[in-house]
N, CA and C atoms of all chains as a GROMACS GRO file, in nm:
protein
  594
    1UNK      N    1   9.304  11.464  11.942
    1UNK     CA    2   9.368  11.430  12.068
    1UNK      C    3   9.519  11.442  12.062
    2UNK      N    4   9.570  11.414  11.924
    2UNK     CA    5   9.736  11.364  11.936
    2UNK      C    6   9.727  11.405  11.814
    3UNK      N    7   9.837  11.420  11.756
    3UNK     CA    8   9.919  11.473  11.636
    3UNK      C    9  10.061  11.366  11.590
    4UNK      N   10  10.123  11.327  11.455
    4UNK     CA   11  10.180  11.276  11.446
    4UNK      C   12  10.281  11.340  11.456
    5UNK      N   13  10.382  11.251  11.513
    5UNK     CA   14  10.521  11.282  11.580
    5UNK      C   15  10.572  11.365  11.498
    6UNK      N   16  10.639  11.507  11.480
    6UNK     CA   17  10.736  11.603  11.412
    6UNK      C   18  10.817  11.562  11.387
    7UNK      N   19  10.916  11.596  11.312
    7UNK     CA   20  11.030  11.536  11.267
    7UNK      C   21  11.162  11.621  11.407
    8UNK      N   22  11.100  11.737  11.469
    8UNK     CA   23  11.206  11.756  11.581
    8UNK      C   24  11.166  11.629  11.716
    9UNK      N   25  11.018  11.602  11.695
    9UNK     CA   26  10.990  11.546  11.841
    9UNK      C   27  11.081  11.404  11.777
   10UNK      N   28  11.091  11.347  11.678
   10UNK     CA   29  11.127  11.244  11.649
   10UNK      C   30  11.279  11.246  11.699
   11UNK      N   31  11.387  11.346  11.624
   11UNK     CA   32  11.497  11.339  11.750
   11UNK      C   33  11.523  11.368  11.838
   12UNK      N   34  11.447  11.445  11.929
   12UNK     CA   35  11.437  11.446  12.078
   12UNK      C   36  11.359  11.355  12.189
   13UNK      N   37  11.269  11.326  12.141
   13UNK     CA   38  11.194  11.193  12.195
   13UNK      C   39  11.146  11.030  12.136
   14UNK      N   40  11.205  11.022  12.044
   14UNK     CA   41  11.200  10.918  11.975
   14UNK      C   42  11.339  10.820  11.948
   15UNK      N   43  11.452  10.921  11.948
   15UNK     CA   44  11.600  10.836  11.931
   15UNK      C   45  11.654  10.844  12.026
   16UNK      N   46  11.598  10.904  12.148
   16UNK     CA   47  11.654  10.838  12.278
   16UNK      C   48  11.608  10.702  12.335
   17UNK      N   49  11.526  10.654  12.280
   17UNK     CA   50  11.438  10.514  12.321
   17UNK      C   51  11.480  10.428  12.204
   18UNK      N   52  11.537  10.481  12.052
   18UNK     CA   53  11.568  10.357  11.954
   18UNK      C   54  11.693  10.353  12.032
   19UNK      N   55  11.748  10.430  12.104
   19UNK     CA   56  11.906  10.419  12.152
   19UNK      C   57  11.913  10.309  12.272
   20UNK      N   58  11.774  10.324  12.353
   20UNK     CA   59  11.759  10.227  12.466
   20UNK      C   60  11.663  10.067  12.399
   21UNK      N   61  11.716  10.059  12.298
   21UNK     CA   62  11.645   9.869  12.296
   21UNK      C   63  11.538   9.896  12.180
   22UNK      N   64  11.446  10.025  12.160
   22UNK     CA   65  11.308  10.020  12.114
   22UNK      C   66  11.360  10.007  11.999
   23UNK      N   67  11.296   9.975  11.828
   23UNK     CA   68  11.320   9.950  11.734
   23UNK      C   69  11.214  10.015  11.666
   24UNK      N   70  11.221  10.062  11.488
   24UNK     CA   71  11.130  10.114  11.420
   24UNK      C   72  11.052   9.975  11.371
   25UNK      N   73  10.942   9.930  11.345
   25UNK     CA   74  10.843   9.823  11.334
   25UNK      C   75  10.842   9.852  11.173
   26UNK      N   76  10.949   9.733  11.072
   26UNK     CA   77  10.904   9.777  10.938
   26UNK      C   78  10.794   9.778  10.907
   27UNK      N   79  10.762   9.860  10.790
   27UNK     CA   80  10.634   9.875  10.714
   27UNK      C   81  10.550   9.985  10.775
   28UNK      N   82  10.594  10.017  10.936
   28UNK     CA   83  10.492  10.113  11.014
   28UNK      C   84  10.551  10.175  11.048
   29UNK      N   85  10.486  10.309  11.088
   29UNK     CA   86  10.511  10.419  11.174
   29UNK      C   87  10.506  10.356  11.350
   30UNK      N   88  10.586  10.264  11.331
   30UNK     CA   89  10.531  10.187  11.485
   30UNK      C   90  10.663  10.155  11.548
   31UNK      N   91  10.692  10.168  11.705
   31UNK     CA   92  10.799  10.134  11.800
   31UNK      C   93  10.783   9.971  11.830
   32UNK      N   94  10.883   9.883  11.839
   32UNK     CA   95  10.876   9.748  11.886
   32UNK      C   96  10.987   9.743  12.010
   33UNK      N   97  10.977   9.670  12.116
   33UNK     CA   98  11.081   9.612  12.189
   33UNK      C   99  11.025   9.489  12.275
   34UNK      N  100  11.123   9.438  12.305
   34UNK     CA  101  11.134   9.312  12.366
   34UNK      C  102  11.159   9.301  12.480
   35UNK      N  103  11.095   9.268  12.604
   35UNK     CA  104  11.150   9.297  12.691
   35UNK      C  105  11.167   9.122  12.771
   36UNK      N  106  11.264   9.079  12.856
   36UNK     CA  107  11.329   8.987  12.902
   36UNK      C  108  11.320   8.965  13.066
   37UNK      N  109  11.235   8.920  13.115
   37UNK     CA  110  11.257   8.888  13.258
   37UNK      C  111  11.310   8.741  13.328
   38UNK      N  112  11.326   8.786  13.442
   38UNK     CA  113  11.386   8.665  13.488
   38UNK      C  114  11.259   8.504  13.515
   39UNK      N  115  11.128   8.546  13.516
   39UNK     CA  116  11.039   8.452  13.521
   39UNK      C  117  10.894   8.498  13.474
   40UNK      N  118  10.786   8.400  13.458
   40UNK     CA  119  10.658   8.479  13.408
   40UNK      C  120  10.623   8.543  13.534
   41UNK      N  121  10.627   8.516  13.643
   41UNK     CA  122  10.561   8.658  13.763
   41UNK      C  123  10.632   8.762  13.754
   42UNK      N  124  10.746   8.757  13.687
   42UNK     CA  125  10.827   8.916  13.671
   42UNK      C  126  10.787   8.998  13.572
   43UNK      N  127  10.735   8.873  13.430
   43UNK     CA  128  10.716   8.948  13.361
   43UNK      C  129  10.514   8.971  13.324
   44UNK      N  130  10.498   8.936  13.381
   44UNK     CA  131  10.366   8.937  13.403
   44UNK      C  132  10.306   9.075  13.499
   45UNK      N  133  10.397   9.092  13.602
   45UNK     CA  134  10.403   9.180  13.704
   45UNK      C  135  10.425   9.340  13.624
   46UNK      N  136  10.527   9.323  13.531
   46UNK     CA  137  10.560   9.400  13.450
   46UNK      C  138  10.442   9.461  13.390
   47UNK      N  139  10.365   9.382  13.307
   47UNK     CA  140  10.273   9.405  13.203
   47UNK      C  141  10.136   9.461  13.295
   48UNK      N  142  10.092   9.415  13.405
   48UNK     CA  143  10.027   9.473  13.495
   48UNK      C  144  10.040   9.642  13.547
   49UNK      N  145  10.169   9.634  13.571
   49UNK     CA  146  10.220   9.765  13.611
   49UNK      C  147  10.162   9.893  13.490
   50UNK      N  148  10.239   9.817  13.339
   50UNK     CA  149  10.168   9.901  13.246
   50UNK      C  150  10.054   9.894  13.205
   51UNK      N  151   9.974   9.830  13.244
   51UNK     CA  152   9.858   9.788  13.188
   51UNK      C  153   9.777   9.954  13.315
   52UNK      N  154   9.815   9.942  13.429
   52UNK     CA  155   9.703  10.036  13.460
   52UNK      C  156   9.789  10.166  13.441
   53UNK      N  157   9.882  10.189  13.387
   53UNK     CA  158   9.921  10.298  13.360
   53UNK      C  159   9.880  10.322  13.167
   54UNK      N  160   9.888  10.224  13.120
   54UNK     CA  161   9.829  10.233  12.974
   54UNK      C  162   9.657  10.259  12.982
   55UNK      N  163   9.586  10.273  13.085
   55UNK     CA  164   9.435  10.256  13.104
   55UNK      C  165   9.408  10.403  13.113
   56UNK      N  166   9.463  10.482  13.246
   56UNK     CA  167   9.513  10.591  13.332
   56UNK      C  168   9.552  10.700  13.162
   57UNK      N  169   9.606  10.706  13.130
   57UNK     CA  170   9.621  10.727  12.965
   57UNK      C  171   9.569  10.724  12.886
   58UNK      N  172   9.460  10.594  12.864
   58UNK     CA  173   9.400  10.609  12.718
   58UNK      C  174   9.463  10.561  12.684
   59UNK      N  175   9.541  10.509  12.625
   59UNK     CA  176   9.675  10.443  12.535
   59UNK      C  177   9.732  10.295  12.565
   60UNK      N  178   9.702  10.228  12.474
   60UNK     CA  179   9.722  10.074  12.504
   60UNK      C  180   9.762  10.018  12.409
   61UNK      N  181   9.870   9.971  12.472
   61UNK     CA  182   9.965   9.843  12.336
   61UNK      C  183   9.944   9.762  12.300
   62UNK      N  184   9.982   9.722  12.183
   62UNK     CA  185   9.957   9.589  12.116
   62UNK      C  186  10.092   9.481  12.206
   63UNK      N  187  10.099   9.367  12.222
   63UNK     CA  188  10.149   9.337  12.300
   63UNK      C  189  10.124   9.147  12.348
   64UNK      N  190  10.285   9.112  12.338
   64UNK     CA  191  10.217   8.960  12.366
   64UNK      C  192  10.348   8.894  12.522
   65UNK      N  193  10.318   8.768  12.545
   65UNK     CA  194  10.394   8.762  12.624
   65UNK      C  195  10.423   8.615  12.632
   66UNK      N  196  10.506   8.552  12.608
   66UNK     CA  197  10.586   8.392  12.662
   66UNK      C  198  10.620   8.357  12.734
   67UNK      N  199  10.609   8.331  12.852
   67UNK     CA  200  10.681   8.319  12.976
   67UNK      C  201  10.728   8.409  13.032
   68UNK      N  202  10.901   8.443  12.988
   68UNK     CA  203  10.942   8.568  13.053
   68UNK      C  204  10.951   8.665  12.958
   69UNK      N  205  10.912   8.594  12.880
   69UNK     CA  206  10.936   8.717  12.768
   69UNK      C  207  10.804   8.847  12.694
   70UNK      N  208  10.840   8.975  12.701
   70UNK     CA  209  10.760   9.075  12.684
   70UNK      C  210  10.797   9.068  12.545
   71UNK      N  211  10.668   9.083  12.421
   71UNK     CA  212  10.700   9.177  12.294
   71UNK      C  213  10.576   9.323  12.287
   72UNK      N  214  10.641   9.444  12.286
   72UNK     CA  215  10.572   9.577  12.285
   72UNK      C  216  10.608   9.611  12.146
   73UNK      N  217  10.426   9.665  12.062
   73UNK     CA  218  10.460   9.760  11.966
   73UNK      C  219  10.351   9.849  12.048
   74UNK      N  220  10.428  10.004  12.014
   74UNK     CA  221  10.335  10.103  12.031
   74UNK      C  222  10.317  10.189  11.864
   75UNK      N  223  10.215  10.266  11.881
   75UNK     CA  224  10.143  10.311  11.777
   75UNK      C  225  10.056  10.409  11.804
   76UNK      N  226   9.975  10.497  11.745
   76UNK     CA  227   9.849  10.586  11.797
   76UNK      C  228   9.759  10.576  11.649
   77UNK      N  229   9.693  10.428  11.681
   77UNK     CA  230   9.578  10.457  11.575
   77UNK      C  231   9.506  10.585  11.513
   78UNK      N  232   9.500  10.672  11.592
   78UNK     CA  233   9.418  10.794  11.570
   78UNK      C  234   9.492  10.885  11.480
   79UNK      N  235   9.649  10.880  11.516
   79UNK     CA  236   9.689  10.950  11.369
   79UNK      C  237   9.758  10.836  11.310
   80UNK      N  238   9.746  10.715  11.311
   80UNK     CA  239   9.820  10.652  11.166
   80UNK      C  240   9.948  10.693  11.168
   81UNK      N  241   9.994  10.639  11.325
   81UNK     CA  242  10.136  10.652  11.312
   81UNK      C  243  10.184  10.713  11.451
   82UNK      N  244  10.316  10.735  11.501
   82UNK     CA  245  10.367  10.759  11.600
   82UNK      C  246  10.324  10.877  11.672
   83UNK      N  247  10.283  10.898  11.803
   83UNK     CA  248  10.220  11.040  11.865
   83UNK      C  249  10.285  11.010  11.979
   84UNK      N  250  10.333  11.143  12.039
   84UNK     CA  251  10.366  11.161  12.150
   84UNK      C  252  10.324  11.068  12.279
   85UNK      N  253  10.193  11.022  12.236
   85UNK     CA  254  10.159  10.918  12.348
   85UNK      C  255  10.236  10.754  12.366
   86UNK      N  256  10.297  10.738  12.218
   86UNK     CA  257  10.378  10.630  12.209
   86UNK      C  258  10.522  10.664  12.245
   87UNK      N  259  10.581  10.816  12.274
   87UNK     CA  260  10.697  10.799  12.341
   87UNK      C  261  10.720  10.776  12.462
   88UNK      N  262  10.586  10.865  12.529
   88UNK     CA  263  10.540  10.924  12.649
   88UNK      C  264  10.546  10.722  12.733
   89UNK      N  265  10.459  10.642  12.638
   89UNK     CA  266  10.496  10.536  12.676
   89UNK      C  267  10.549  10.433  12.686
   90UNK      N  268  10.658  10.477  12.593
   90UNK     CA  269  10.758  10.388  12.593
   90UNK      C  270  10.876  10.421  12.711
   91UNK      N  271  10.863  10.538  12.776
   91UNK     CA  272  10.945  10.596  12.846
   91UNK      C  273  10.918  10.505  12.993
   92UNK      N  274  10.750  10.557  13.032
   92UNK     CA  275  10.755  10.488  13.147
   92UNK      C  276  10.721  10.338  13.125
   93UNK      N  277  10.717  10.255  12.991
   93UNK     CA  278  10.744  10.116  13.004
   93UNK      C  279  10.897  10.084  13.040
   94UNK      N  280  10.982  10.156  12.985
   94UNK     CA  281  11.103  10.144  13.026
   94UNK      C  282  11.119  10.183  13.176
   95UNK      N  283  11.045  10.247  13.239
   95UNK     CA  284  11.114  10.279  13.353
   95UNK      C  285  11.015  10.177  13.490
   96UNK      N  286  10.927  10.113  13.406
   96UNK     CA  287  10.858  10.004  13.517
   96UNK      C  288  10.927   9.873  13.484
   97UNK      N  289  11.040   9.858  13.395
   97UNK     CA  290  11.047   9.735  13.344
   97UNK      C  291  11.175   9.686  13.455
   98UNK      N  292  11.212   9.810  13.484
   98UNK     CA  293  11.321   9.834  13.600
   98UNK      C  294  11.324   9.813  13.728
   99UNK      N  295  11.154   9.779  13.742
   99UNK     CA  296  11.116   9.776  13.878
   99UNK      C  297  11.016   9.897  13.913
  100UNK      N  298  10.684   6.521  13.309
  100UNK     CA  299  10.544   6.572  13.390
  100UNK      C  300  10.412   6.565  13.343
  101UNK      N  301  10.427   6.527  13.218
  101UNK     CA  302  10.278   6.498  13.181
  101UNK      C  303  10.359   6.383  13.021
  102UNK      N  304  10.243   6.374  12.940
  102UNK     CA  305  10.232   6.326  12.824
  102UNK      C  306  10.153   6.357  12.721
  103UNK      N  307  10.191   6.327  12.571
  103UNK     CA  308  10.132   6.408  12.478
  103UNK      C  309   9.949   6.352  12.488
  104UNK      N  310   9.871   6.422  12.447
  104UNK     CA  311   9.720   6.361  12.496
  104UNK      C  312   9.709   6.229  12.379
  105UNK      N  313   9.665   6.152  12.478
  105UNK     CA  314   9.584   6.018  12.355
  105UNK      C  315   9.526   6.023  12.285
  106UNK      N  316   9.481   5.960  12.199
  106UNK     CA  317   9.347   5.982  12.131
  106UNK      C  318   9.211   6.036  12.185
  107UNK      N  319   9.238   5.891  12.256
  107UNK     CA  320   9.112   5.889  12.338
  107UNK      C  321   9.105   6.008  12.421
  108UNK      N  322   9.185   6.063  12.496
  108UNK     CA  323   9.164   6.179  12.564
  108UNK      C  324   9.150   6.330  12.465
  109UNK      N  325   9.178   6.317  12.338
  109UNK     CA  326   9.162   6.420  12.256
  109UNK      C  327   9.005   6.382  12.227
  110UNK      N  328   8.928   6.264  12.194
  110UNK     CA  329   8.795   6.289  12.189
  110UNK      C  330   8.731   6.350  12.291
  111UNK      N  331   8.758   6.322  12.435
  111UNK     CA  332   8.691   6.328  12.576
  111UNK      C  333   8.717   6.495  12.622
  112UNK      N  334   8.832   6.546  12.580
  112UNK     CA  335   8.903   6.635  12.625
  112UNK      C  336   8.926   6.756  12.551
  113UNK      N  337   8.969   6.688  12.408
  113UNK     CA  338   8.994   6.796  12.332
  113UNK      C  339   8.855   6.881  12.243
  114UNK      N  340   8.797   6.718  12.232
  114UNK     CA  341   8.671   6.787  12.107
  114UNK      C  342   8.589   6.901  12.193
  115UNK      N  343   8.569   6.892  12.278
  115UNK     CA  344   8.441   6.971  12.360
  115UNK      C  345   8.515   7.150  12.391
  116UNK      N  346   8.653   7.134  12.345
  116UNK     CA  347   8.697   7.300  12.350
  116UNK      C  348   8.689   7.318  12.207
  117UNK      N  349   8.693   7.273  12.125
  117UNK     CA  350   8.681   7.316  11.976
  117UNK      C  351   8.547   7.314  11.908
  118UNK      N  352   8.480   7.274  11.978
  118UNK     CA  353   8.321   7.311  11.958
  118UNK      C  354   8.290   7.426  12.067
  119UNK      N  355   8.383   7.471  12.157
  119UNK     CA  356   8.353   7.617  12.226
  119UNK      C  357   8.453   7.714  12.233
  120UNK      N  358   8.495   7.721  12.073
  120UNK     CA  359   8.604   7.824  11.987
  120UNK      C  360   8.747   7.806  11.968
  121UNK      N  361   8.757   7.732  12.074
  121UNK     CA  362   8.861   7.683  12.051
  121UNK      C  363   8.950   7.606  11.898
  122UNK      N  364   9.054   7.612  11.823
  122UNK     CA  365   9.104   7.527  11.718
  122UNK      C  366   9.204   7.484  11.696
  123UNK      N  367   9.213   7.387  11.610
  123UNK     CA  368   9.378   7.350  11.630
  123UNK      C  369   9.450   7.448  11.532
  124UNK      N  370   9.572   7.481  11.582
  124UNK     CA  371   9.697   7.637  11.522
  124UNK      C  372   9.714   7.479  11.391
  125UNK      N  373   9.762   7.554  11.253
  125UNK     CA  374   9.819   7.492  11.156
  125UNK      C  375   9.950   7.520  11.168
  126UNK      N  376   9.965   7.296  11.134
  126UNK     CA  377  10.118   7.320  11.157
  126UNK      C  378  10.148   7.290  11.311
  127UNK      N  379  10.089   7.315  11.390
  127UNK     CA  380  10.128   7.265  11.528
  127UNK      C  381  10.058   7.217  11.587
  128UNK      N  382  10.086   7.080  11.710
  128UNK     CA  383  10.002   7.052  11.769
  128UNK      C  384   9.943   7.144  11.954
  129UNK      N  385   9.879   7.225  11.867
  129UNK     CA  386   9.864   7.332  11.952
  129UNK      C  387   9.687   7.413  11.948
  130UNK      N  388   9.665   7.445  12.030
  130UNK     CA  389   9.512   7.537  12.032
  130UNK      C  390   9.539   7.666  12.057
  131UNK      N  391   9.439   7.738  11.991
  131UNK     CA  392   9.430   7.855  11.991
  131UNK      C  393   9.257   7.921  11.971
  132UNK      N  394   9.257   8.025  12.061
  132UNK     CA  395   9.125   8.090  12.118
  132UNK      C  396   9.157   8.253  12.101
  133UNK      N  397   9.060   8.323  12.001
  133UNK     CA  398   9.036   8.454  12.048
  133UNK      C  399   8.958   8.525  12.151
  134UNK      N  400   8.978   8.560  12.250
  134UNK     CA  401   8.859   8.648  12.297
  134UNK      C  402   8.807   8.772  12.304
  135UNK      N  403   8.709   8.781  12.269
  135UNK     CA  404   8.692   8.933  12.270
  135UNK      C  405   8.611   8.951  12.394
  136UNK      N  406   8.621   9.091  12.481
  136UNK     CA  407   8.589   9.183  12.558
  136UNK      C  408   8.540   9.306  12.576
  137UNK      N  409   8.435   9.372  12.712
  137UNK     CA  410   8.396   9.510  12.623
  137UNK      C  411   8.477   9.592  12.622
  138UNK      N  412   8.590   9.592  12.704
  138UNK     CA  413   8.700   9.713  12.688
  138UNK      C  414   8.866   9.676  12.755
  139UNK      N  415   8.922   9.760  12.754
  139UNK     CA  416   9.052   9.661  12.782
  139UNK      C  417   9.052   9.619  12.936
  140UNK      N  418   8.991   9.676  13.060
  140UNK     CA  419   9.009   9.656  13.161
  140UNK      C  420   8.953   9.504  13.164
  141UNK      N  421   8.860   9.495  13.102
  141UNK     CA  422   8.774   9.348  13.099
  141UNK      C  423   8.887   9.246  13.052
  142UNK      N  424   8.950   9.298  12.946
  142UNK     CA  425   9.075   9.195  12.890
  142UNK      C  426   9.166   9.180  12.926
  143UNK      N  427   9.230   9.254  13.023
  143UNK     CA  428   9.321   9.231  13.065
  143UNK      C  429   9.330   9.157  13.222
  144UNK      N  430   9.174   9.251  13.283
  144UNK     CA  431   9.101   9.200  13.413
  144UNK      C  432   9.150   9.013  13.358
  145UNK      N  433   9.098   8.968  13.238
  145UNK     CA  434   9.128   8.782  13.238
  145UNK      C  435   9.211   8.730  13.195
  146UNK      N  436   9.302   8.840  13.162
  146UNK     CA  437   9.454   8.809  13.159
  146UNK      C  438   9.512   8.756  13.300
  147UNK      N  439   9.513   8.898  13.424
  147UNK     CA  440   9.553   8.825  13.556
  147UNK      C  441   9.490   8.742  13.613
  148UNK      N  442   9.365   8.722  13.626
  148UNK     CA  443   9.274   8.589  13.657
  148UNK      C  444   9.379   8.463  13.593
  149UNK      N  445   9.396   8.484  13.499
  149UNK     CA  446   9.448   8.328  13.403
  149UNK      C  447   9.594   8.329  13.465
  150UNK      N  448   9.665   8.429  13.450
  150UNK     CA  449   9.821   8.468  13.508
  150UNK      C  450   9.847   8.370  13.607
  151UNK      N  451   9.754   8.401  13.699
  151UNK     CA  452   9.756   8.372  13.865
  151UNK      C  453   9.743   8.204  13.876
  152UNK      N  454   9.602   8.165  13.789
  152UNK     CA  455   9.630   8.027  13.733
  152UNK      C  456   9.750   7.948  13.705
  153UNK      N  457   9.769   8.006  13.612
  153UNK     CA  458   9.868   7.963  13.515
  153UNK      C  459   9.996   7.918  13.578
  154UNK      N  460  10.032   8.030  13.667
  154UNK     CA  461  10.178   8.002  13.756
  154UNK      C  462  10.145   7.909  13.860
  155UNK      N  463  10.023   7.886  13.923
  155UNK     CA  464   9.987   7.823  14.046
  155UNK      C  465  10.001   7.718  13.955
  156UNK      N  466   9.974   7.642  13.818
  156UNK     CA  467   9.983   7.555  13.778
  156UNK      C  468  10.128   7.539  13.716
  157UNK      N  469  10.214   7.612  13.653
  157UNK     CA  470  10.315   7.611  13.646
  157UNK      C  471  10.333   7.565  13.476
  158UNK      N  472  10.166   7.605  13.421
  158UNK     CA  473  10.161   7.604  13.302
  158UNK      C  474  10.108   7.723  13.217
  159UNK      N  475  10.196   7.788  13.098
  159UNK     CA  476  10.173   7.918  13.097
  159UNK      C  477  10.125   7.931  12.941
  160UNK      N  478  10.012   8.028  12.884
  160UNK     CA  479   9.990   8.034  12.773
  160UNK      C  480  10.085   8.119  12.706
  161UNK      N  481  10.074   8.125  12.564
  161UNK     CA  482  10.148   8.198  12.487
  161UNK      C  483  10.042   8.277  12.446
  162UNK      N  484  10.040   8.422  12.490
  162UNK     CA  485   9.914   8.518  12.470
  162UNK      C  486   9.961   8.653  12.405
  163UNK      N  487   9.888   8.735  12.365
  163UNK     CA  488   9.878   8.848  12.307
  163UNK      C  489   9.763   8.936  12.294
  164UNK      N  490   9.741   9.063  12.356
  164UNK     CA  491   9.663   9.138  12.377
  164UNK      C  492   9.648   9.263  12.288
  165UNK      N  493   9.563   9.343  12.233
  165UNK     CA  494   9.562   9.428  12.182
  165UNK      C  495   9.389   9.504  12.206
  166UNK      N  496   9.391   9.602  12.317
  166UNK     CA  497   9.281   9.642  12.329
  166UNK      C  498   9.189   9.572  12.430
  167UNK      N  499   9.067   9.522  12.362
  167UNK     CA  500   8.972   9.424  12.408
  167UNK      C  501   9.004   9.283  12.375
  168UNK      N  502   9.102   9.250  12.273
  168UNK     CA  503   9.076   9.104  12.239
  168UNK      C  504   9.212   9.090  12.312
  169UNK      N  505   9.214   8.960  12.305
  169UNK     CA  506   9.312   8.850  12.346
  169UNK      C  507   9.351   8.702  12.272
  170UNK      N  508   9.427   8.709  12.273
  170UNK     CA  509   9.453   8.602  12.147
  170UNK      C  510   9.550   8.469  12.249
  171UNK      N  511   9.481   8.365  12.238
  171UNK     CA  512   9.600   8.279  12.328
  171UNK      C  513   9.591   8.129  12.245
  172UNK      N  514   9.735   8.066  12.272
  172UNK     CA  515   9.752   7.966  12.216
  172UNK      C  516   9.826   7.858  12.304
  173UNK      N  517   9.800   7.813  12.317
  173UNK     CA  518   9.832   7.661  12.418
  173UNK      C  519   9.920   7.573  12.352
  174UNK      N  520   9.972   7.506  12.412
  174UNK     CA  521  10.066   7.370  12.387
  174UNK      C  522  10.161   7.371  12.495
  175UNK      N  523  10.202   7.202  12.528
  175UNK     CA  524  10.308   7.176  12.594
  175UNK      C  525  10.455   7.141  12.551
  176UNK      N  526  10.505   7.236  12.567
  176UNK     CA  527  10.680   7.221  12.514
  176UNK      C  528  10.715   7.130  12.567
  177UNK      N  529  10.697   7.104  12.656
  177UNK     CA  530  10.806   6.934  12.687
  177UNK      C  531  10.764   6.834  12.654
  178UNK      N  532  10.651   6.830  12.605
  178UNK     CA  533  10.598   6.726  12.494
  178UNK      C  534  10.608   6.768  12.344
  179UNK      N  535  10.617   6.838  12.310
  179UNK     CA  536  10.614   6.927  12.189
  179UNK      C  537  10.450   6.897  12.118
  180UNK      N  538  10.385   6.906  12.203
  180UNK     CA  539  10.210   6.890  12.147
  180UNK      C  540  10.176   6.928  12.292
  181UNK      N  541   9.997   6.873  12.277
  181UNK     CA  542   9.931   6.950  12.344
  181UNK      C  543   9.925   6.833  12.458
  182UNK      N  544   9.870   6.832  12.595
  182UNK     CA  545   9.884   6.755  12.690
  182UNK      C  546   9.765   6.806  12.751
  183UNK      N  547   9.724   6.647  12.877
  183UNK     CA  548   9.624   6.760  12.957
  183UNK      C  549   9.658   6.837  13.022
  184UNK      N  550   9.761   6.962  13.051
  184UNK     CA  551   9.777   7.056  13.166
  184UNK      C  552   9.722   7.187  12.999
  185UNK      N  553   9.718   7.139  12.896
  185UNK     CA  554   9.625   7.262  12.784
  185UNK      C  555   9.535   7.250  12.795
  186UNK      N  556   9.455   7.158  12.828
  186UNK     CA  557   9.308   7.131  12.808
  186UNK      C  558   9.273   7.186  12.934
  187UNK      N  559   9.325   7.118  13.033
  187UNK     CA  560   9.287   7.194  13.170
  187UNK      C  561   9.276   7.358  13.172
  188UNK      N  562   9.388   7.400  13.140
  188UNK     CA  563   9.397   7.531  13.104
  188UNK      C  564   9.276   7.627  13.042
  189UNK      N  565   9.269   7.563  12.919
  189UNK     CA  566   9.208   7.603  12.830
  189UNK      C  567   9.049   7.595  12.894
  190UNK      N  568   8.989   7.467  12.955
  190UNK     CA  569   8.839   7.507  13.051
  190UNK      C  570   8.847   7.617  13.156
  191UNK      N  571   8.994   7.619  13.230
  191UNK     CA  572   9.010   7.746  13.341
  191UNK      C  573   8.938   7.865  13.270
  192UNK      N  574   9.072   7.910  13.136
  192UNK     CA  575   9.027   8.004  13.081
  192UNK      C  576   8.896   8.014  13.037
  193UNK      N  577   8.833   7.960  12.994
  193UNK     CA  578   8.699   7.966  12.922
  193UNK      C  579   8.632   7.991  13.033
  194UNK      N  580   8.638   7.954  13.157
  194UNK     CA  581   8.529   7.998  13.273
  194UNK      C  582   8.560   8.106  13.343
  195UNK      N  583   8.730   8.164  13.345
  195UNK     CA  584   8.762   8.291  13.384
  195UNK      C  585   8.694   8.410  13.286
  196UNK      N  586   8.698   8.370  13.180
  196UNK     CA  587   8.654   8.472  13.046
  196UNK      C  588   8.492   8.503  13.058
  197UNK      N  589   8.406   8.413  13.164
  197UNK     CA  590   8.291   8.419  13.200
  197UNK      C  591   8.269   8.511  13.334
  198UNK      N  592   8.371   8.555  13.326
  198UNK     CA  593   8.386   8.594  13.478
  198UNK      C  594   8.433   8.585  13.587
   0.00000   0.00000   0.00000
């Protein structure tokens, strides 16, 4: 299905998102970020949004939530490590987190 | 807004969720429940069921999703233990998770 991330896809689609907030997950081939809302219906609303877009995909995060607070790791079990489907969604988690 | 649970209300209240998976987290006075589901729509489907709860009650779990399971853990911070608005909670959830 997916292939692990190249070392070109890694600086073209991978260090534009460690540049926006996302972080490398020690020990793994895995993306982490945190995301911060103003209340749990914001951030709840949030996780909904990706949730049917993570379904729509195939691709679903590991993922917890505190109130307002979002924590995202992405990953692609299938190759044991980062695939295009974890940039692909870290992109539009970033861009629903915006509204 | 509430108070830490009594004794007596931890026999009446508490024992009857920990004989239905429920346990106490080590180290805190807090519960915690895995659930598993047949696929993520199902898990997340009782994520917003509980969400919707949760804010109408204005009491929110500390949860984490990955896939089909769901991992949630209860306690009241302004008591720094568990209270009845967890226990309450915690039967919601258990009968949302039924459906």
């Amino acid at each position: 299905m997916s292939e692990k991330l190249s070392d070109t896809a890694r600086k073209t689609t991978l260090e534009p998102l460690l540049e926006n907030g996302w972080a490398m997950v020690e020990g793994r081939d895995a993306i982490h970020k945190t995301y911060e809302f103003e209340n749990f219906v914001e951030a709840f609303g949030f996780m909904t949004r990706c949730a049917i877009w993570a379904e729509k995909w195939d691709h679903h995060p590991e993922w917890s939530n505190v109130y307002k607070t979002v924590e995202v790791t992405l990953t692609s079990h299938d190759v044991d490590g980062l695939s295009s489907r974890d940039t692909k969604l870290a992109r539009k988690m970033d861009k629903l987190a915006d509204g």
